[in-house]
C-alpha positions in Angstrom: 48.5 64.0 -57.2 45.4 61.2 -57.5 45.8 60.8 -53.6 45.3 64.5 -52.7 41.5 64.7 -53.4 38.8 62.1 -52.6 37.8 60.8 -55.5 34.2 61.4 -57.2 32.5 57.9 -55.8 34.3 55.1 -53.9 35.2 52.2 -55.4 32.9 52.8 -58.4 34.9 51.1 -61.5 35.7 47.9 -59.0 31.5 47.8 -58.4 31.1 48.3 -62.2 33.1 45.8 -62.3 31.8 43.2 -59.7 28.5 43.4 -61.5 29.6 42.9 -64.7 31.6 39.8 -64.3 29.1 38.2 -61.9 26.8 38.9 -64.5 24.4 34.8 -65.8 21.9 35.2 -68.2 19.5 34.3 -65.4 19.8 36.7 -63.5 18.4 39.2 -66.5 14.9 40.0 -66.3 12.3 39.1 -69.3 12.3 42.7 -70.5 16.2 42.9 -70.7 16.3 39.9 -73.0 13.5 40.5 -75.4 15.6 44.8 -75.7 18.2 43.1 -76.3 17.1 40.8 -79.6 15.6 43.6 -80.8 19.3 45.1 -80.5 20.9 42.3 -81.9 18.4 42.5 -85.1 19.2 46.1 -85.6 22.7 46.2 -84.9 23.7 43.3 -87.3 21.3 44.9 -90.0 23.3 48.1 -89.5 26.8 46.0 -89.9 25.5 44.6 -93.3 24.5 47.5 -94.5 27.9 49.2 -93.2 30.0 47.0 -95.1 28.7 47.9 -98.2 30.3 51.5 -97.8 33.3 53.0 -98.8 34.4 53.6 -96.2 34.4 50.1 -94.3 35.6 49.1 -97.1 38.6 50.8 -96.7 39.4 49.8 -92.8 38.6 46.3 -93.6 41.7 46.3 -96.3 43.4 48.0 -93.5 42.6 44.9 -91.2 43.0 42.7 -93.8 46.4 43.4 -94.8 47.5 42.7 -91.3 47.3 39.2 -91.9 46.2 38.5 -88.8 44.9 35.0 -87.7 41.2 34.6 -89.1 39.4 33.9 -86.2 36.3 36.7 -86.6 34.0 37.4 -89.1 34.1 40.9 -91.4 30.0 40.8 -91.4 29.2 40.8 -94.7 32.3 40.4 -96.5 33.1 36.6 -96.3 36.2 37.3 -94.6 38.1 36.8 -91.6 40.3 38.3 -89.2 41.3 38.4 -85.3 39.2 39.1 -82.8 40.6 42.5 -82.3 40.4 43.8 -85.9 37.1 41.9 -86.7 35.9 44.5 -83.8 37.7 46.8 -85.2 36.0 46.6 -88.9 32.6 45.7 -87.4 32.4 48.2 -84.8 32.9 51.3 -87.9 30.3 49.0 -90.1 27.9 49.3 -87.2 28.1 52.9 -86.8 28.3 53.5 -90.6 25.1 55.2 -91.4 23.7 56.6 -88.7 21.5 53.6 -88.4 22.5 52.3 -85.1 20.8 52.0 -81.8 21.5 54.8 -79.3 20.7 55.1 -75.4 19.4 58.6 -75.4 20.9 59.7 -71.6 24.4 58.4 -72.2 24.5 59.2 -76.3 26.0 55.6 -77.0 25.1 53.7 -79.6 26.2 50.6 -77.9 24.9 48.0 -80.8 27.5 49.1 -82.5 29.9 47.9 -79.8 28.3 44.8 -78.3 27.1 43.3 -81.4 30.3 42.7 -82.9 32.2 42.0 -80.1 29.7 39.7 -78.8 29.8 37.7 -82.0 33.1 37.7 -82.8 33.8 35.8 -79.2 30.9 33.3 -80.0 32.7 32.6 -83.3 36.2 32.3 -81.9 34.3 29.5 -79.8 32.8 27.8 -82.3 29.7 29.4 -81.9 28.9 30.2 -78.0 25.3 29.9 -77.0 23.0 32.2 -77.7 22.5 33.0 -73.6 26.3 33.6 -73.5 25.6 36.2 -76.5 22.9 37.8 -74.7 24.5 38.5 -71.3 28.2 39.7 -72.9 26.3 42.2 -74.8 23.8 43.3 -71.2 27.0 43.5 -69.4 28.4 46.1 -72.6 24.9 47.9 -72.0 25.0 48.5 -68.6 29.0 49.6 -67.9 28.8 51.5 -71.1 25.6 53.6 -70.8 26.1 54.3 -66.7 29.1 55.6 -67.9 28.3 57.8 -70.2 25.5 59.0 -67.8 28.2 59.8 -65.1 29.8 62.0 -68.2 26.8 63.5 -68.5 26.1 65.7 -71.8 29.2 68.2 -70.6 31.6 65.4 -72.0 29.1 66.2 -76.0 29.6 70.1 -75.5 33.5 69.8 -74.7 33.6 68.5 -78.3 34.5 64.4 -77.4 32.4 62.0 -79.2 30.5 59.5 -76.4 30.9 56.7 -79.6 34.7 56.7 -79.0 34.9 58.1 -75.0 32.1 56.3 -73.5 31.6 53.7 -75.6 35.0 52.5 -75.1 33.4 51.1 -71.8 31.0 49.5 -73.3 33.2 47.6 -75.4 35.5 46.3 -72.6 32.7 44.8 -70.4 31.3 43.2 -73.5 34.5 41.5 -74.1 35.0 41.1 -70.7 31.8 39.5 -69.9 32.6 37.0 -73.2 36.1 36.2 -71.9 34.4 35.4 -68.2 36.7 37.2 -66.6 37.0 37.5 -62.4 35.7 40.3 -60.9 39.7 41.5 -60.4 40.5 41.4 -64.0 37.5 42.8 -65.1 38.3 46.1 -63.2 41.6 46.5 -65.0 40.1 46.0 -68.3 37.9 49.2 -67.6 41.3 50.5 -66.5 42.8 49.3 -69.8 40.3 50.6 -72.0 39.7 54.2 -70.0 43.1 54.9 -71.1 42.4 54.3 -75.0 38.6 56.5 -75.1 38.9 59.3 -77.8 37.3 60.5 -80.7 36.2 64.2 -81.6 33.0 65.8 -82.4 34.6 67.8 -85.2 34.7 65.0 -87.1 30.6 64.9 -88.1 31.0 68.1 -90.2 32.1 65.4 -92.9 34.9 63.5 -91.8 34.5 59.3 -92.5 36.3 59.1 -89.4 33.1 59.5 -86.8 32.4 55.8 -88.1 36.3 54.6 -87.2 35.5 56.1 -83.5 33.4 53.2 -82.8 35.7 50.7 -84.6 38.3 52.0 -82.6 36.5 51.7 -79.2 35.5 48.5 -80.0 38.8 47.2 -81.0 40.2 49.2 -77.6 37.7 47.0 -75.5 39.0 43.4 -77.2 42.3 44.3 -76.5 41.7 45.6 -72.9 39.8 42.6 -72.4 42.4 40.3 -73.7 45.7 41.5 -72.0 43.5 42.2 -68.3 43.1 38.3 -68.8 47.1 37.8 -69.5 47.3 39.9 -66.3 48.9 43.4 -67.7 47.2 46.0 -65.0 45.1 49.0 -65.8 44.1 52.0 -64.1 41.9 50.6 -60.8 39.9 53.6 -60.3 40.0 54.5 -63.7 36.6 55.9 -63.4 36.5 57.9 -60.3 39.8 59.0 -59.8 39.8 62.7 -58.8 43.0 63.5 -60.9 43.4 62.0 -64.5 40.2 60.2 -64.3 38.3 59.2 -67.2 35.3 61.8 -65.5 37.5 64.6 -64.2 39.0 65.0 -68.1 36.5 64.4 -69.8 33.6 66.1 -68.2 33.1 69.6 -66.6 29.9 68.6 -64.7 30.2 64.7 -63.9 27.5 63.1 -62.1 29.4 60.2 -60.9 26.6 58.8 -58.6 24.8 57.6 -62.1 27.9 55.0 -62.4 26.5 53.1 -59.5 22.5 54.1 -58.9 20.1 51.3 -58.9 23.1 49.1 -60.4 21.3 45.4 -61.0 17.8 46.4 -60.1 17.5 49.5 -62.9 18.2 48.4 -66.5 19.8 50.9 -68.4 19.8 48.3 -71.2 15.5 49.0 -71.2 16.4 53.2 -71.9 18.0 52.2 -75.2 16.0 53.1 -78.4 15.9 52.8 -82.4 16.4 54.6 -85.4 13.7 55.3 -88.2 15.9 57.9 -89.6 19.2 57.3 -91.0 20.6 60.2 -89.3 21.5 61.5 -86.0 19.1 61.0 -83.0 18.7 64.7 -82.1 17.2 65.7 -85.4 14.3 62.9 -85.5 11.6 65.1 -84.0 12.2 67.8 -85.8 11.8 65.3 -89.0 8.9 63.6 -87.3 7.2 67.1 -86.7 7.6 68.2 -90.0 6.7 64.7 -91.6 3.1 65.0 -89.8 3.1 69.0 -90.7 3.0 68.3 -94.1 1.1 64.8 -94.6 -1.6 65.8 -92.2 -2.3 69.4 -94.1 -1.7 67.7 -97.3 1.1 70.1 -98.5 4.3 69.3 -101.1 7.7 71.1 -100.6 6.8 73.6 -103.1 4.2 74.9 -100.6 5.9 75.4 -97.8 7.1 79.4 -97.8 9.1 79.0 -94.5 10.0 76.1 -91.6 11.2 77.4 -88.2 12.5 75.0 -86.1 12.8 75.2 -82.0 15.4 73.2 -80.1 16.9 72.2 -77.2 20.6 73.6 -76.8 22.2 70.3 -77.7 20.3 69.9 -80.6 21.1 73.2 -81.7 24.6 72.9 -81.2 25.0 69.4 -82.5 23.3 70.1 -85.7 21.5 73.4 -86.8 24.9 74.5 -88.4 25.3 75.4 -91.9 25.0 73.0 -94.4 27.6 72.3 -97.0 28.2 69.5 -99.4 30.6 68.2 -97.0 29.8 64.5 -97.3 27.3 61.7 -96.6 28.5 61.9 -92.4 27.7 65.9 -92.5 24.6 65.8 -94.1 22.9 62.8 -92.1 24.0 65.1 -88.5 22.9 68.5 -90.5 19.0 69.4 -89.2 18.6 71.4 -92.4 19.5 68.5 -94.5 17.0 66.1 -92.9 14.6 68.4 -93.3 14.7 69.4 -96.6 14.8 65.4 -97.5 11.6 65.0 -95.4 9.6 68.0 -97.4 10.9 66.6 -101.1 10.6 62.6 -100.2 8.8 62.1 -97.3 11.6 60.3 -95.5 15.1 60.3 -94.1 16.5 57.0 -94.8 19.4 55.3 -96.8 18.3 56.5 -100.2 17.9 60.0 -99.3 22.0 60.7 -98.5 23.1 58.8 -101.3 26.2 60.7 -102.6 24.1 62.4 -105.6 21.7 63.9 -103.5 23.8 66.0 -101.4 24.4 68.8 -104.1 20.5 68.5 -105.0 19.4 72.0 -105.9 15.9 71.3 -104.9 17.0 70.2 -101.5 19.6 73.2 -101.6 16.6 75.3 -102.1 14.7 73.9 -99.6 17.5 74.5 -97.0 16.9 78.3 -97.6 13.8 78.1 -96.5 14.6 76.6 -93.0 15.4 78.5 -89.6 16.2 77.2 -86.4 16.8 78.2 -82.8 16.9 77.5 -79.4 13.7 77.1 -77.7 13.3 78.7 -74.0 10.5 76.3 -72.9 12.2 73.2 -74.4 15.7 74.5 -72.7 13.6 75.0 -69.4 12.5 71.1 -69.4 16.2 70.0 -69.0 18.4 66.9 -70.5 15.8 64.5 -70.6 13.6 66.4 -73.2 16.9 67.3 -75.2 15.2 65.6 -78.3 12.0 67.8 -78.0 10.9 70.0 -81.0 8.4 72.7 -81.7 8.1 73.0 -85.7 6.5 75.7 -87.3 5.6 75.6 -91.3 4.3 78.5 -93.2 2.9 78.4 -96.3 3.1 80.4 -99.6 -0.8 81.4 -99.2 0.4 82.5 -95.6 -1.2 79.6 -93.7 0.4 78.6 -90.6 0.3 75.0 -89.3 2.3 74.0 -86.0 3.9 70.7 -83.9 5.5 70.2 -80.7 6.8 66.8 -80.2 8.4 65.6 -76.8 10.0 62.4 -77.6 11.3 61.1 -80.8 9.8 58.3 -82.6 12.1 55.4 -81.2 12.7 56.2 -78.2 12.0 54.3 -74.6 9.7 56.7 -74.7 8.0 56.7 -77.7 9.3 53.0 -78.6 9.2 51.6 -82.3 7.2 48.1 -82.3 9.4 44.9 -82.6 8.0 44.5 -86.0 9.0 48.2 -86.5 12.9 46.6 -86.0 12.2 44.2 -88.4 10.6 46.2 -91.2 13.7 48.3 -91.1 16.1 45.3 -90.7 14.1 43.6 -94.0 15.0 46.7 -95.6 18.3 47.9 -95.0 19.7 44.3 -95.9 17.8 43.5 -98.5 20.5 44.0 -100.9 22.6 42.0 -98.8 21.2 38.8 -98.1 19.1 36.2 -99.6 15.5 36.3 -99.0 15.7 33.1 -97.3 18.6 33.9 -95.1 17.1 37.1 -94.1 14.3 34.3 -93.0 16.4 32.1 -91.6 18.4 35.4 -90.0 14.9 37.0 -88.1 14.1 33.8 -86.8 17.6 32.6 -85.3 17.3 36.3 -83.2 13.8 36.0 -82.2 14.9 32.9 -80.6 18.4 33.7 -79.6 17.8 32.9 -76.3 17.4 29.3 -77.0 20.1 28.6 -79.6 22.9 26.2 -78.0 25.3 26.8 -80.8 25.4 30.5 -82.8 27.4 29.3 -85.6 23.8 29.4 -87.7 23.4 33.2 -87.4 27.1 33.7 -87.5 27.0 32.3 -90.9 24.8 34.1 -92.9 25.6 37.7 -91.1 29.4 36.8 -92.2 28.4 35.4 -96.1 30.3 38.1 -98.6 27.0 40.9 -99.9 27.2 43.5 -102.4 29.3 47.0 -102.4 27.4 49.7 -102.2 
């Protein structure tokens, strides 16, 4: 049946795949390098602070009861594993509070991904050079988040997860890129790992498995990786293909040209951006909006009479839905959640969806209070202003005080400073690491791209922290 259509773009996944595993840290451009540390900061701050959860917890005894050769790091738990499995546990502590980076046009979080796949093949080397580092986790960037484009968000509003689909990609062509695999193998480790994307949206109205999808995808990719380097064959136009192709099922409306456009001259790696909120992407303008509502009118939760909130469709769809006391995953993708939490506390970070908060009258109160729809105007402006937000806050004397905010606070767009990334990294691992590791851990990234040997860093993001 593949042979009776044309397929969506020639040769795509073996182009993909050309790129990727011809792919030397000098060929990356200034720009890509620097976005990249930044990533690397972020991501492994998300990992530590991951592992303190419950729920980590509970896939790393999974891993751990394996048994499996300890070759890998569990960040932040002072144990090891294989390479597979030490993806497996890192990849779900990366993705574990809505913390991690997230390239808005694909909606991967690819940190979560790279990071931990990247590092767990410098450790299994003895700790590979910081350059190696830097270019397996590019390669993870750009074959994950050009596929994902290609998806385009019709893959989101079927109901798949882009973490586990997409990001399955980006997972294979980091390991890939670490195993320096030919250009040959390398194509059927994308067919491998096209075979093994999944992961359903369902599962953010307060399921712990959203954080597994990544874990999962990254696992997928090692594996991929590994047996297209013992030879075992994948699907070779895995991408492409007109029937059973990871596009055709997963997407009503692919745009398969984005696999391939500008490919080495456009970074998608530059169009990733940074949380500020620890909850999803789509709901951080609206929490921005609000935020400046209320400091710059000087106004407290109790003042507020009603919030009305306009959206893009995907917002809308991904998160304006009844809020419940589902669990810490449904109330950090819950709009009315996140908003409440920025009228009582003036943020949205780890604090604010502890597990006693999430039945807070107050904040229940609050919810009542909120309203949201889909705008026209902000539907009219397409995919790329899907984050956009028009907030409206009336008060009890019947004052009315309005926001419209294009781009989120963190994105390419709108970027967070460096020392934005390290503020939050200080902060999410502070009850993690030792002052002088976190020291020692800031100043091993900002130089990555000079370190010979890795096993430094390695060290102190693997040491055992605290449960959460």
């Amino acid at each position: 049946m593949s042979g009776t259509k044309p397929p969506l773009l020639d040769n795509a996944t073996r182009d993909l795949a050309e790129f990727a595993a011809a792919l030397r840290y000098e060929d990356l451009p200034r720009e890509v390098v620097e976005r990249i540390k930044l990533s690397v900061l972020d991501s492994i701050g998300c990992c530590l602070f991951g592992a303190t959860l419950p729920w980590t917890r509970k896939v790393a005894d999974l891993a751990m009861a394996e048994g499996a050769a300890p070759v890998a790091s569990l960040m932040g738990m002072g144990k090891k594993s294989s390479l597979a499995l030490a993806a497996l546990v890192n990849g779900t502590s990366g993705h574990a509070f809505e913390l991690d980076d997230i390239h808005k046009e694909s909606i991967v979080h690819i940190g979560s991904l790279a990071a931990p796949i990247a590092f767990a093949f410098a450790e299994e080397r003895g700790g590979a050079p910081g350059p190696d580092v830097i270019t397996g986790m590019v390669a993870g960037y750009e074959v994950g988040a050009r596929v994902g484009n290609a998806a385009t968000m019709s893959l989101f509003f079927r109901g798949f997860h882009p973490q586990g689909t997409s990001g399955a990609f980006a997972a294979a062509a980091t390991a890939g890129r670490m195993l320096g695999l030919d250009a040959g193998r390398f194509q059927h480790a994308l067919g491998i790992v096209g075979s093994q994307a999944g992961g359903l949206m369902a599962a953010q109205e307060g399921a712990m498995v959203k954080r597994f999808h990544s874990g999962r995808a990254a696992q997928s990719g090692v594996y991929s990786a590994l047996l297209a380097k013992a030879d075992f064959t994948g699907i070779t136009d895995v991408l492409e293909a007109a029937y059973g192709g990871y596009l055709t099922c997963y997407s009503d409306k692919p745009d398969a040209a984005r696999l391939t456009a500008g490919l080495g001259a456009a970074w998608e790696t530059l169009n990733v951006g940074y949380k500020p909120h620890a909850s999803v992407t789509s709901i951080h303008t609206a929490l921005d909006g609000l935020g400046e509502i209320m400091r710059e009118n000087k106004l407290a939760a109790d003042d507020v009479e009603k919030v009305e909130a306009g959206l893009s469709p995907m917002t809308h769809v991904h998160c304006a839905w009844e809020y419940k006391a589902q669990g810490v995953t449904a109330a950090q993708m819950n709009l009315y959640y996140g908003l409440a939490v920025i009228a009582l506390d003036g943020v949205a970070f780890t604090e604010q969806y502890r597990e006693d908060r999430l039945r807070d009258p107050r904040i229940l109160d609050f919810i009542g209070r909120v309203t949201a729809c889909v705008d026209p105007e902000i539907e009219s402006m397409g995919a790329p202003f899907r984050h956009a937000a028009k907030m409206k806050v009336t008060t009890r004397g019947g004052r009315t005080h309005e926001k419209f905010l294009r781009d989120r606070r963190g994105s390419p767009e709108n970027p967070l400073k460096p020392e934005d990334i390290e503020y939050k990294f200080r902060h999410v691992v502070g009850a993690c690491l030792s002052k002088s590791d976190i020291e020692k851990a800031v100043r091993l990234v900002g130089t990555l791209e000079q370190l010979a040997d890795t096993s430094e860093l390695i060290r102190i993001v693997a040491a055992p922290g605290i449960k959460r």
